[in-house]
TORLUM-730180 format. One record per atom (N, C-alpha, C): residue in one letter; x, y, z. Coordinates in steps of 0.1 Angstrom, whole numbers, plus 5000, padded with zeros to 4 digits. Each point is the difference from the previous one (the first is absolute). Layout:
// residues N
AXYZ/...
This chain:
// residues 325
X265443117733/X501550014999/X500450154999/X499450094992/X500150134998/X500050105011/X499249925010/X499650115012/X500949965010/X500949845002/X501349975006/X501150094996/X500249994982/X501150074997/X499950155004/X499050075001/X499450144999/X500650035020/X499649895005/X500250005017/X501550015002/X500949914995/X501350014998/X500850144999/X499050084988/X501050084997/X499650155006/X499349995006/X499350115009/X500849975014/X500049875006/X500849975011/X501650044996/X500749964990/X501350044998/X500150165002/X499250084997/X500350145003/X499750095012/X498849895008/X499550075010/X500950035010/X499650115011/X501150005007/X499949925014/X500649965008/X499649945014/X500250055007/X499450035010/X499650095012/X500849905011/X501549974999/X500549915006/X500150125023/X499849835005/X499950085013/X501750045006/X500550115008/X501150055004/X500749905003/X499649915007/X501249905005/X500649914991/X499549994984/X500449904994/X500850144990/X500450075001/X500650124996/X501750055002/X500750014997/X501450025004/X499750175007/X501350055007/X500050165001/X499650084991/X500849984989/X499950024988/X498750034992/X498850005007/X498949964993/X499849894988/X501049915000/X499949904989/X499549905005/X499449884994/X499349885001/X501149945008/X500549925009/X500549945002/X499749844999/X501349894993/X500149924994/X500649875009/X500450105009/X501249855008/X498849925006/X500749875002/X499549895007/X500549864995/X499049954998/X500049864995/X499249954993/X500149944983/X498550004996/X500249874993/X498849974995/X500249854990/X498850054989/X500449944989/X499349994984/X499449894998/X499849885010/X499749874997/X498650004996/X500249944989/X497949944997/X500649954989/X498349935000/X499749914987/X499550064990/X499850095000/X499850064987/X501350004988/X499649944991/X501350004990/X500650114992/X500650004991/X500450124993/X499350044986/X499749874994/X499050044989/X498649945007/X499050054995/X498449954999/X499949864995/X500149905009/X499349844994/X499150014991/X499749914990/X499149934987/X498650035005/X500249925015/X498650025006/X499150135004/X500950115005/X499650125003/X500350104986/X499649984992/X500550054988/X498550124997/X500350105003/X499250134995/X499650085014/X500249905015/X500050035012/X500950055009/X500350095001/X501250045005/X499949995020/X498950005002/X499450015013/X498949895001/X500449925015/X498949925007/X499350035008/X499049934999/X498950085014/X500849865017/X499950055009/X500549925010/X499449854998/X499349974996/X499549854998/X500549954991/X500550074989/X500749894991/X501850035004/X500150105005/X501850035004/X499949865006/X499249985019/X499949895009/X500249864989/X499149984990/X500549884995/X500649964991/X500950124994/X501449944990/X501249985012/X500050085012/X501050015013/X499649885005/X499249955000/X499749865007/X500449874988/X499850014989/X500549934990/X501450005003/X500750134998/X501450074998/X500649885013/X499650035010/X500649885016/X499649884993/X499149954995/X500249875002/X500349924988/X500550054992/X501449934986/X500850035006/X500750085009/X501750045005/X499649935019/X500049894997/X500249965013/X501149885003/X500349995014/X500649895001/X500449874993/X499149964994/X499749884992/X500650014986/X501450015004/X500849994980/X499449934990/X499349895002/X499149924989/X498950104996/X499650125002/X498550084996/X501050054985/X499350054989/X500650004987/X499850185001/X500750065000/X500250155004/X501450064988/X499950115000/X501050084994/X501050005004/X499950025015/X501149985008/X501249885002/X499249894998/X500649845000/X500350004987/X499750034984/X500049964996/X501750084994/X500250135005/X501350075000/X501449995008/X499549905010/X500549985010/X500349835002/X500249914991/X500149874998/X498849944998/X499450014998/X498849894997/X499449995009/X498549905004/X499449945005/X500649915008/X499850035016/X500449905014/X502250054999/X500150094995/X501250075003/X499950144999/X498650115001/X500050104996/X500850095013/X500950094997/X500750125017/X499550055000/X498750114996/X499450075006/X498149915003/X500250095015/X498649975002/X499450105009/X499249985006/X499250165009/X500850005014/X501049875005/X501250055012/X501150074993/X500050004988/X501550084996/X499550144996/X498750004992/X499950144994/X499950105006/X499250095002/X499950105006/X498950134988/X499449964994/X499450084995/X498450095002/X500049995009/X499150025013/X498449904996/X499150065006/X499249914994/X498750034992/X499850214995/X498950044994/X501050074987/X499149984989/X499850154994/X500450135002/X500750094995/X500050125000/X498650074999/X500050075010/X499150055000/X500350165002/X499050074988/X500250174999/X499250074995/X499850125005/X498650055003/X498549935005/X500449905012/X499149954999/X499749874997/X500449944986/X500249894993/X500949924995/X499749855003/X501549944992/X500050024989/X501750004999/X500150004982/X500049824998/X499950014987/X500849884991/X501149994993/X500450125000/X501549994997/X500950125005/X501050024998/X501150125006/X500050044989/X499649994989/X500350074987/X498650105004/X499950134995/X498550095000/X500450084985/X501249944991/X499950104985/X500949954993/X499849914994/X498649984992/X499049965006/X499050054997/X498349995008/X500049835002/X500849934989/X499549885000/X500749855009/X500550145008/X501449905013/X500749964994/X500549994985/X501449914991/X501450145001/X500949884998/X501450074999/X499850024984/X500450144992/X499450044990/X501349914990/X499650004988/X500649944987/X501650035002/X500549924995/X502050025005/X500050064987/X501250064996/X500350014982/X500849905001/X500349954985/X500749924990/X501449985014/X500850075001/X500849975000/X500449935020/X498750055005/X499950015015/X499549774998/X499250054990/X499449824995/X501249925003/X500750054991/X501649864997/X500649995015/X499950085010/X500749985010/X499349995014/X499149964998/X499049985013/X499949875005/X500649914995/X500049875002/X501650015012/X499649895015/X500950005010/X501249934992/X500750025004/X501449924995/X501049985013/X499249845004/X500749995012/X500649844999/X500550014984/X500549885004/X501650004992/X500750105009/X501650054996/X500149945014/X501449905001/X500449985013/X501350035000/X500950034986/X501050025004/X501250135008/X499250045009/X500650065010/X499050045012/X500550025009/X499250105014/X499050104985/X500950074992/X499450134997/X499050014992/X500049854989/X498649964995/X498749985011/X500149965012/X498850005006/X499450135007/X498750025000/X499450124996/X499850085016/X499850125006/X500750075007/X499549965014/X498749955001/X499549935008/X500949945010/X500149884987/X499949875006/X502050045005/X500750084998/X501149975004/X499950145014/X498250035007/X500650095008/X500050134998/X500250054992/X500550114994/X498550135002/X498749924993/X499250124995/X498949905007/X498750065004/X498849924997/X499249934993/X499449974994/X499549914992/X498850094995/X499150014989/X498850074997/X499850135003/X501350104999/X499650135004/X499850025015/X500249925012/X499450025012/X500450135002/X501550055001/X501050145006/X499450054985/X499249974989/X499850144991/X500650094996/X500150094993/X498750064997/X499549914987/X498649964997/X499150025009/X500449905012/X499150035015/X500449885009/X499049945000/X500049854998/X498749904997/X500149905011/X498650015005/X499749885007/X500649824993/X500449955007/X501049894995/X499449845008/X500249895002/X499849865006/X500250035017/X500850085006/X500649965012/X500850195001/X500250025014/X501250135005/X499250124995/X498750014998/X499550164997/X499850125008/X501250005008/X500450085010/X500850124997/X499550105005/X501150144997/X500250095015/X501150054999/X499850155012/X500750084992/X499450105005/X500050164994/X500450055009/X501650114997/X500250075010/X500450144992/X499750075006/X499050194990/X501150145004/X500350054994/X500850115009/X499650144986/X500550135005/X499650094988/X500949954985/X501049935002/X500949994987/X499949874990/X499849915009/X499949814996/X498649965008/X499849894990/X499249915008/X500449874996/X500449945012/X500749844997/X498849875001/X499949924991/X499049885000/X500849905000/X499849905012/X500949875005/X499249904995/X500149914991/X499249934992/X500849825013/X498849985000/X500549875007/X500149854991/X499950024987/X500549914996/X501450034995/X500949955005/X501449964995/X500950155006/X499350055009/X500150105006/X500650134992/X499249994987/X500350164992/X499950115007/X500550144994/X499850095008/X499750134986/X499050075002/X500050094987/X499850145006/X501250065001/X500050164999/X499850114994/X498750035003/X499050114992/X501050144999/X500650104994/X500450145004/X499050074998/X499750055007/X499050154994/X500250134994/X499450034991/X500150144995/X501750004996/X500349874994/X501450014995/X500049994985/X501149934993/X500250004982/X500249874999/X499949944990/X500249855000/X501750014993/X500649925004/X501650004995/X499849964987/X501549994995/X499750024987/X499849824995/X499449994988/X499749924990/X500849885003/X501150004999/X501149885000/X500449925009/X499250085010/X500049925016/X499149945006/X499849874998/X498749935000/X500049935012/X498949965011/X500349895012/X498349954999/X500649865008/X498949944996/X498350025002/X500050115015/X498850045004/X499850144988/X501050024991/X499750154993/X500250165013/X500150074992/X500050125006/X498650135007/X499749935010/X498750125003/X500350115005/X499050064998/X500250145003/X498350035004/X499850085015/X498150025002/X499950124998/X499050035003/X499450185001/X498949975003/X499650075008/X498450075005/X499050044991/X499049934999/X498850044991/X498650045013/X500050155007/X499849985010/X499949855010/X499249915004/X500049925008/X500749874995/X500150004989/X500149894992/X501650004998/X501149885003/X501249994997/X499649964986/X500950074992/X500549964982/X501449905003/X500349944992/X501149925000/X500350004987/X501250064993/X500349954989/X501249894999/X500449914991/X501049915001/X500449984986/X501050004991/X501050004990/X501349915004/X500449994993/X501949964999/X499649835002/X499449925000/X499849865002/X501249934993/X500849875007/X500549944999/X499449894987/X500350014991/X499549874988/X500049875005/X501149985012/X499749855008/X498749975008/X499750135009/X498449995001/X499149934995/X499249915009/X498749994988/X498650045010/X499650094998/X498850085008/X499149934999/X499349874993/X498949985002/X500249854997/X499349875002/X500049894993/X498849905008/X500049924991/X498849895001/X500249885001/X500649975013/X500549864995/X499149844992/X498850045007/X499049894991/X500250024986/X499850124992/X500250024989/X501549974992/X501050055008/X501349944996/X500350144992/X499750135004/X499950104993/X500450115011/X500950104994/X501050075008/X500750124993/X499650155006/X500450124995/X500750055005/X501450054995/X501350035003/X500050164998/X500550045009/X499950175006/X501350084985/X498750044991/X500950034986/X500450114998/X500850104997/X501150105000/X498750105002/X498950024994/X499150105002/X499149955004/X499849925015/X499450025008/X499550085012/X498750054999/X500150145010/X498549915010/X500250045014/X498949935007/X499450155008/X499550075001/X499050085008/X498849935010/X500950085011/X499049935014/X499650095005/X498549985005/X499650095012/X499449945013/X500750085008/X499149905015/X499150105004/X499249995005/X498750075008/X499849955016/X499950015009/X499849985012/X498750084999/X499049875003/X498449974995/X499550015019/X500649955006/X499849995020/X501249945008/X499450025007/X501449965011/X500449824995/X499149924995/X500349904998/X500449924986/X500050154990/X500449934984/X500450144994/X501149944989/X500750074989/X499349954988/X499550114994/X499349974987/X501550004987/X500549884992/X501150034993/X499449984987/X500550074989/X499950004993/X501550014983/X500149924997/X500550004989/X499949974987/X500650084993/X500150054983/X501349914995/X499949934987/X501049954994/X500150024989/X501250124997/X500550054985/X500349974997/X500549904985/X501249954999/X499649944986/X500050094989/X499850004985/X501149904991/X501349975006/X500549874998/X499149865001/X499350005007/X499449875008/X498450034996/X499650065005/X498250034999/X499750074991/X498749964987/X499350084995/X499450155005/X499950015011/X499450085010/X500650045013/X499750105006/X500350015016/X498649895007/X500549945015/X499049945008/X499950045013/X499250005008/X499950005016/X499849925005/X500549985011/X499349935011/X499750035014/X499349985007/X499750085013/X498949895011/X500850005010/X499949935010/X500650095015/X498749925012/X500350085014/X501249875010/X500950105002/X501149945014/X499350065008/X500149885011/X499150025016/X501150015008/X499850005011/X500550045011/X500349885006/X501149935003/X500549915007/X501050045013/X499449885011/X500950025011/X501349955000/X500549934992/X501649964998/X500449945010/X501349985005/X501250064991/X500149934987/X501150094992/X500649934990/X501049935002/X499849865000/X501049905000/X501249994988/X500949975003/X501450024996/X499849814988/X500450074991/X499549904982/X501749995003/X500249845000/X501750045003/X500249834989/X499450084988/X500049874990/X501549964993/X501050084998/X501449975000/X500349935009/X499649955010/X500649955015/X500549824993/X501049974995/X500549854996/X499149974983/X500150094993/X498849984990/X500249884988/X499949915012/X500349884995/X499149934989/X498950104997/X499549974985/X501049984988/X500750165001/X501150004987/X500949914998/X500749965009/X500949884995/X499349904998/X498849935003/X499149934994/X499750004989/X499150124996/X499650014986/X500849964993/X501950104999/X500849994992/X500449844996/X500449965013/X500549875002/X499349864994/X498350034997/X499049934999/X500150064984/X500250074991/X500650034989/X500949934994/X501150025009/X501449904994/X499449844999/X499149985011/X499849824996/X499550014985/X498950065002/X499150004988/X501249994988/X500750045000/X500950034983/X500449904999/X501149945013/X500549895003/X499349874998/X498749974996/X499549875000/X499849994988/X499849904995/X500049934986/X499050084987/X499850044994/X499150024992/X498549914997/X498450095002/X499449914999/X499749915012/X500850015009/X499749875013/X498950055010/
């Protein structure tokens, strides 16, 4: 494990001898295209891979082959997914809806077992006291549009997809990047976010918060830096839905990103999470976006979002019937 972590951090600094054509005028990395984050690798390190941070390809091939055949067609198979998603022989997700591709992250070489690489031990580090009382989802306020959470009315993506950090998610792990000397714009294809990088700018002031936060990049020779501040408190940058556990983007939240353009075919990302309200510690995580041929299809989930009046509506019965019945 010593000589993975040791591989890691020698790769983070090395430089890449990237070829001209994947290059702007500019001599910069060039970023635009079309990419996806999808895998099965999760965000913390499973029970089972516990002190393992790295598979050799014969055992990646058979948790990926496991991983397909609990998420299949067949709602009756007893999965994480069914079990969050209505129960057994009513589960909505299955491997025609998802989209989470079908391997492991794989970097330097090797899969990981988790998107976490710090703590050594793939976990999201200890919350404090007060991050505890409030980590639990609270999603059962119906009385307005404004109690339901930003998702589900449209609004934001679900698990951080648009970031910062941006996290591989269930389905839509689609982005295009379009790069100029001043901005760099990322079209997040779920729910069709849009997050505009400024470069070599100042972050506005304190009191002006939006929901993606405020970035700002800079050049670390090859390497885009991303910093991001000002987060919206409505935010919630990361959650679990099996767990029923969910962190909300808190007034001193800071996310540091870096991308790396590793070949013409992958962005090495990497992110830092600061945020001493919430975490005992800072964390990372780091994962490769590949190269997709697209397009990005138009997420046009407001289109009649005939959930909401449901839910709400499906609320009022509930109050309305008898007590106990």
């Amino acid at each position: 494990m010593n000589r993975l972590l040791a591989s890691i951090a020698v790769l983070a600094v090395a430089t890449v001898q990237l070829p001209s054509q994947i290059r702007k005028l500019d001599g910069r990395p060039d970023f635009q295209g079309i990419w996806t984050n999808a895998t099965l690798t999760p965000v913390e390190r499973p029970a089972s891979f516990a002190n393992k941070p790295a598979l050799t390809d014969a055992e990646a091939h058979a948790f990926e082959t496991k991983d397909q055949e609990v998420n299949t067609l067949d709602s009756s198979v007893e999965s994480d997914f069914n079990k969050v998603t209505g129960g057994l022989g009513v589960g909505a997700y299955n491997n025609l809806f998802v989209d989470r591709g079908s391997e492991l992250a794989r970097v330097n070489g090797v899969k990981r077992t988790s998107l976490i690489i710090d703590p050594p031990d793939g976990k999201i580090p200890a919350l404090t006291a007060q991050a505890e009382k409030e980590r639990r989802m609270d999603f059962e306020r119906y009385d307005t549009i404004r109690d339901r959470p930003l998702p589900e009315r449209c609004l934001l993506g679900f698990s951080s997809t648009a970031g910062p950090p941006m996290l591989p998610v269930l389905y839509n792990n689609n982005y295009q990047i379009v790069q100029t000397a001043d901005h760099i714009m990322i079209l997040v294809e779920m729910v069709h976010d849009i997050r505009i990088i400024r470069m070599n700018g100042q972050h506005k002031p304190s009191t002006v918060r939006q929901w993606l936060g405020d970035s700002i990049g800079r050049w670390e020779g090859d390497t885009l830096v991303v910093d991001t501040t000002n987060f919206s408190d409505q935010n919630i940058f990361y959650e679990d839905v099996v767990e029923g556990l969910q962190f909300r983007s808190a007034k001193n939240l800071h996310v540091i990103e870096r991308f790396r353009r590793i070949d013409a075919g992958t962005i090495l990302y990497r992110a830092t999470i600061d945020d001493p309200t919430t975490f005992s510690r800072q964390w990372t995580m780091e994962f490769p976006f590949t190269a997709s041929r697209g397009p990005v299809f138009e997420y046009a989930c407001h289109e009649g979002n005939y959930a909401m009046p449901d839910i709400l509506g499906g609320a009022r019965k509930l109050e309305n019937e008898p007590a106990g019945k």
